[in-house]
N, C-alpha and C positions, 0 to 999 in steps of 0.2 A: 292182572286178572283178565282173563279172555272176555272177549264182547261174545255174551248168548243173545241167539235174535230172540224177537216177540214170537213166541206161540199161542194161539188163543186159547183161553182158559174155558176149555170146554165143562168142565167140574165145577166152576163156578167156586175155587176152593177161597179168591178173595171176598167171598158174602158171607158176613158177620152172623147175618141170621141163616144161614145154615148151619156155621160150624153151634154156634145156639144150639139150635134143634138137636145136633149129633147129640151134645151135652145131655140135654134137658131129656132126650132119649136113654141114654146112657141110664141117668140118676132115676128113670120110669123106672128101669128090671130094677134095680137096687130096692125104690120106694115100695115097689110090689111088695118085695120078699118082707121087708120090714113091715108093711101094713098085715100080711098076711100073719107071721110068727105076733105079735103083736094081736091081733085078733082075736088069733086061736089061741093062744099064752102061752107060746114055746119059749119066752124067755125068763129066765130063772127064774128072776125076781117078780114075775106073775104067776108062775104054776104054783106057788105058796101062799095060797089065801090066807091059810089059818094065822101065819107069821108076821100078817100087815096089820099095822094100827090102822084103828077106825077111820080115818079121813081118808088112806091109803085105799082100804076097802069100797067105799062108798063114791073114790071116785076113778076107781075102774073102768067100771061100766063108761062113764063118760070120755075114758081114753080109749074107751074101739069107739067113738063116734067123729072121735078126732082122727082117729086112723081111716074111719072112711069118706072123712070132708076133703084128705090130700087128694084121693085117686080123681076125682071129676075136675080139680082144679089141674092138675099134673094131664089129663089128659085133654083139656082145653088149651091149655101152654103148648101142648105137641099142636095140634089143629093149629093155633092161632100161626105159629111158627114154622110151620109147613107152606100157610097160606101166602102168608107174605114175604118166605121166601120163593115159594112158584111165580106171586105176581108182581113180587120188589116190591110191596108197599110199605108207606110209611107208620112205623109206631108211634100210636096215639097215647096219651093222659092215662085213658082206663085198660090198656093193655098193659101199660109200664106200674102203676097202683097195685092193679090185681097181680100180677107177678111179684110185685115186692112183699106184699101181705101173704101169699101163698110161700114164697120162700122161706119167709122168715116162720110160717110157720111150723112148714116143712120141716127148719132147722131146728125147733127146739120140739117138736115131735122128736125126733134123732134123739138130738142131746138127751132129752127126759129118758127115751126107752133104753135107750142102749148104754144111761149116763156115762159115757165120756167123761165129762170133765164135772162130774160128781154132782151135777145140779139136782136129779133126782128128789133126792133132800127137799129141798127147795118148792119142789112141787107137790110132795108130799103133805109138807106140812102145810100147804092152801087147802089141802081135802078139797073137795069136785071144783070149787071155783077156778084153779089156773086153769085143768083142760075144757071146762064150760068157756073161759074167755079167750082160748083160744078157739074152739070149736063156734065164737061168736067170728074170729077173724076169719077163720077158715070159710064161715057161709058168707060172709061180704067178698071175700076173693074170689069164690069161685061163682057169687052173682055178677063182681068186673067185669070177670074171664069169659062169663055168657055174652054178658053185653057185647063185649069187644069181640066176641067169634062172632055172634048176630051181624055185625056192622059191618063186617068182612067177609064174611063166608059166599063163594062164589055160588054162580046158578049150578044147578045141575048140567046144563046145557055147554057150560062153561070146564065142568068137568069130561064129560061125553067126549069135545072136542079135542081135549086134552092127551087123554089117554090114545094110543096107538088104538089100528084100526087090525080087526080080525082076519078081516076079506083079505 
């Protein structure tokens, strides 16, 4: 196998918390689309009201509240993950918490709308309580997700200097 020399890694493609961000970017256009049709009830099994049992019905309403707890948490995850990978910092307790809590709720948002793997059901028959309990996880993740951009989030001054100069 030929000896290649060291080139320096101008792209920075060995920092874990970029290729993250790529990710976590990525799954934003995805989470969008899905909060959006979700919202406005372009998916089947929401445009037929009439056809839902009562639990189904009654806890609706509380799954577009769960579909807009992801987007502030999903766009805190982007900030936070931007930040430390511009200034290499280290991840804290309340950044790794509120991502876990955000994701996972993320994922059974997912699961439930688009049932996948038939859980639907499942949440149906909790009537408003499952998306009330998640929509409880959702406002603690995406109060972590404040905290920890609060803790981090560079000066303005810091940013100014950052950016290229116009002149």
């Amino acid at each position: 196998m030929p000896d290649f020399p060291d080139l320096p890694d101008f792209m920075h493609t060995d920092n874990e918390q970029l290729w993250l961000l790529i990710g976590v970017c990525i799954a934003m256009i995805f989470t969008i689309q899905a909060v959006e049709e979700s919202v406005e009830g372009a998916w089947p099994h929401l445009r037929r009201v009439g056809s839902m049992a009562m639990p189904e019905r009654r806890a609706q309403p509380v799954w577009g509240l769960v579909a807009l707890l992801i987007l502030p948490g999903a766009v805190l995850t982007v900030l936070i993950l931007a930040v430390i990978a511009w200034q290499e910092l280290p991840r804290n307790d309340t950044m790794v918490l509120g991502g876990i809590l955000l994701g996972a709720g993320w994922l059974i948002f997912l699961l439930s709308s688009i049932d996948a793997l038939r859980v639907r059901r499942l949440f149906t028959a909790a009537g408003p309580a499952a998306p009330f309990a998640l929509a409880m996880i959702l406002i603690v993740a995406d109060l972590l997700l404040l905290i920890a951009f609060l803790d981090i989030r560079p000066s303005v001054e810091a940013v100014r200097d950052a950016l290229p100069s116009l002149t």
